[in-house]
N, C-alpha and C positions, 0 to 999 in steps of 0.2 A: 409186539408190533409186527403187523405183517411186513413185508415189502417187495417192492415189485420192481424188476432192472430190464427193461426191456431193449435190446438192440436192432435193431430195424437196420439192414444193408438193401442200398438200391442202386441201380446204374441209371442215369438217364442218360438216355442216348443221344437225341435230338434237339431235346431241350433246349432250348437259350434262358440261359443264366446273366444277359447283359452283355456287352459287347464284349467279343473275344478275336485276336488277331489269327485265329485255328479254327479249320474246320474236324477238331479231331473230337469226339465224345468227350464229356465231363462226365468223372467220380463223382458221385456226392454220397456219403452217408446220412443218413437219416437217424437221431436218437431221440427216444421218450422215454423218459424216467419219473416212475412218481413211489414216495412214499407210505402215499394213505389210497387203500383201496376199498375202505367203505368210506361211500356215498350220505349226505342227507339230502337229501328234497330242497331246495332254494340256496343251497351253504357253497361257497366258492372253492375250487380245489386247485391247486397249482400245479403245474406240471409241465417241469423242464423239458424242451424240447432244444436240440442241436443239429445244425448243418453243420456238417463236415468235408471240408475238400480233399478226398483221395486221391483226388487225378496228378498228373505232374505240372501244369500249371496254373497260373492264380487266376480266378474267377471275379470276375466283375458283378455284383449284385447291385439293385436298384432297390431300396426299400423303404417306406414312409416312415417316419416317425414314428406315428400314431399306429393306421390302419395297416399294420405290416400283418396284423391277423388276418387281415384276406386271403393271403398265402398259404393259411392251412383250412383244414375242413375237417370235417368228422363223419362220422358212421351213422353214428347212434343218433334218431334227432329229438331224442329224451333228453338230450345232453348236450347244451349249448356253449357255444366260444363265445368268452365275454368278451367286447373292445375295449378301448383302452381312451379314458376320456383325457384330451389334452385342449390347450387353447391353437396350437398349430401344428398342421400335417403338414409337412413336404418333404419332398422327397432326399434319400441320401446315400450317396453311395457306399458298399461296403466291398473292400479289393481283401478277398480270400487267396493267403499263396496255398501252395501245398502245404497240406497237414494244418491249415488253421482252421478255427470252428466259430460258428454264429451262432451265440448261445442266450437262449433267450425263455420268458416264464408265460406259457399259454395258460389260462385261468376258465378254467370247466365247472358250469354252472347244471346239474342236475334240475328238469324240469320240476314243477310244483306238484304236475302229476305222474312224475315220472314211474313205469313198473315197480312195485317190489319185488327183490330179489336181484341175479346175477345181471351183469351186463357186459357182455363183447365189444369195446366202443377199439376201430382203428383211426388213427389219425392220418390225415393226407397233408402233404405238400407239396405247393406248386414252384415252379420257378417263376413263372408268368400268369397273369393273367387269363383263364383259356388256353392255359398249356396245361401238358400232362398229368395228372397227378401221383406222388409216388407214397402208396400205403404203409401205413405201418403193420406188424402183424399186430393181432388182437392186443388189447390192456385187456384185463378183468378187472372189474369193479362189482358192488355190489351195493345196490339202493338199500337204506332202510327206513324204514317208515318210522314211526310216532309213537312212542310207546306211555299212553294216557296213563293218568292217575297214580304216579309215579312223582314223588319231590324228591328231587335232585340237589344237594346244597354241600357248602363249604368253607369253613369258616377260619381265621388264622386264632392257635392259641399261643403259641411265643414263634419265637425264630425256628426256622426249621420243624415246625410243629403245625398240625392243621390236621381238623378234624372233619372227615366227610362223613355224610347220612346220605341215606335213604333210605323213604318211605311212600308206606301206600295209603294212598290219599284214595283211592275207589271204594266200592261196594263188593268188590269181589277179591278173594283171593289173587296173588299174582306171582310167577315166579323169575324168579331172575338171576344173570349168571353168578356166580358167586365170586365174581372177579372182574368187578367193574373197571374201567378203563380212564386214566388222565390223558388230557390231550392238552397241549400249547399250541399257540396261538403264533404260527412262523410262515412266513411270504403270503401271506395272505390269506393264508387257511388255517385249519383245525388239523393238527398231525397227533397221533398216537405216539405219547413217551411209555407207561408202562400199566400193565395192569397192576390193579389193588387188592390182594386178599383180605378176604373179610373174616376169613376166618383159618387159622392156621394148622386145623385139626388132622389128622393123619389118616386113612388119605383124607386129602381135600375135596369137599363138594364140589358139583360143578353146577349144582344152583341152588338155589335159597327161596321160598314161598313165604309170602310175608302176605299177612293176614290183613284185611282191610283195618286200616290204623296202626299197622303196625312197623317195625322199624329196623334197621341196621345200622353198624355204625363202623371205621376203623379211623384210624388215624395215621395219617402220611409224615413222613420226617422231612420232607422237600427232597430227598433222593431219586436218582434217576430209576432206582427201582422200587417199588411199591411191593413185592411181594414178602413174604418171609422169610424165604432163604434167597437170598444176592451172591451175586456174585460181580465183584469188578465194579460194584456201586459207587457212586459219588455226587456231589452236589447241583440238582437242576438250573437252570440254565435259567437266570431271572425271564419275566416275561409274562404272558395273561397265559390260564391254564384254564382247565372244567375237568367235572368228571361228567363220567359219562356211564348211564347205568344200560347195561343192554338187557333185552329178555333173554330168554332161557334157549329157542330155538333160533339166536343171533339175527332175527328182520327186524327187529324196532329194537329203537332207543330213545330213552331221556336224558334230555342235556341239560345239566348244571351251569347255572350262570357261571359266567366269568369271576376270578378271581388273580391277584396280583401274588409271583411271587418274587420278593427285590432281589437285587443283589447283595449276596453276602459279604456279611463284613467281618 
């Protein structure tokens, strides 16, 4: 699993942040952090974002309920900020002293037609309405497309045991990594827990061509690592999982229904 820790430091200067008894500049730090940096096309992605008060005194914030996503904005406009459906907006205050943070989960929705491949997407925040905006530097992400004729599947055969396939359901030859990918299902999105080897041979391929109709198979023990040789391995975390098969030069992928794994008893 890749991952991605991004620290964004900004000063706004003039900004109003809500009523303050100083006319001195406010600190604010700016953080976005995300786990998963591929993309699919309509699939919602979560990504922590935090205000942080550097300054030395506490900040007054004004923010809705609901529509507090107005506050940020984006780059990219492949790549949309979902809101946030509730029955009531209004508004609420939030008093930041020093060194406290407003930490909260912006949900990035990859257009239907969004490009394949790489994307730069920075993210902005306002204090106000038609105030400033203070950027983030770049996220990388990367869109993948759809990768046809490809079945994806997963089935449990005792505890801690479960058997995944895939196959090529096309007319043509197809290749693919040879280390297909689990993900669960956490805050709202699809996260990468570990890849799966399919085969354990020495060295390891790094792809596999599977003949129209034809097949692979391995089988996962429910551990957080899927490969052959572990290290530091243990029990995954109950919850909805998939696999997930990518092609060979990493822009498409076939995703595998959902599947349960409970907690252990």
């Amino acid at each position: 699993m890749r991952s991605l820790l991004v620290y964004i430091a900004a000063l706004v200067g003039s900004a109003s942040l809500g009523d303050r008894a100083h006319a001195d500049p406010l600190a604010v730090t700016v953080i976005a952090r995300t786990a998963q940096v591929a993309l699919h096309r309509g699939e919602p992605v979560p990504v922590e974002v935090i205000v942080a008060n550097t300054g030395t005194t506490t900040v007054t914030m004004h923010v809705m309920t609901c529509s507090w996503t107005d506050a940020w904005t984006i780059s990219d406009r492949a790549i949309g900020i979902s809101g946030i459906d509730c029955a009531k907006n209004f508004e609420r205050t939030i008093e930041l002293a020093p060194g406290a943070t407003d930490v909260r989960k912006l949900t990035l929705v990859p257009a239907r037609d969004a490009a394949i491949g790489p994307h730069e997407v920075k993210l902005g925040w306002s204090a106000r309405r038609g105030g400033e905006v203070v950027w983030s530097a770049p996220l990388s992400f990367d869109v993948l497309g759809a990768l046809d004729g490809v079945a994806v599947s997963a089935h449990k055969l005792a505890d801690h045991r479960y058997a995944l396939a895939i196959a090529n359901t096309g007319r043509e030859a197809i290749s693919i990594s040879a280390q297909p990918v689990l993900q669960v299902d956490r805050d709202g999105g699809w996260q990468d827990v570990t890849p799966v080897d399919l085969s354990c041979a020495y060295p390891q391929p790094k792809c596999v061509t599977l003949a129209p109709g034809e097949g692979t198979s391995a089988e996962w023990l429910g551990m957080t690592c899927g490969r052959c040789i572990c290290h530091g391995n243990g029990l995954a975390q109950p919850g909805s999982y998939r696999l997930v098969a990518r092609s060979c030069d990493g822009t498409r992928d076939a995703l595998g229904a959902a599947f349960v794994v409970p907690a252990a008893r």
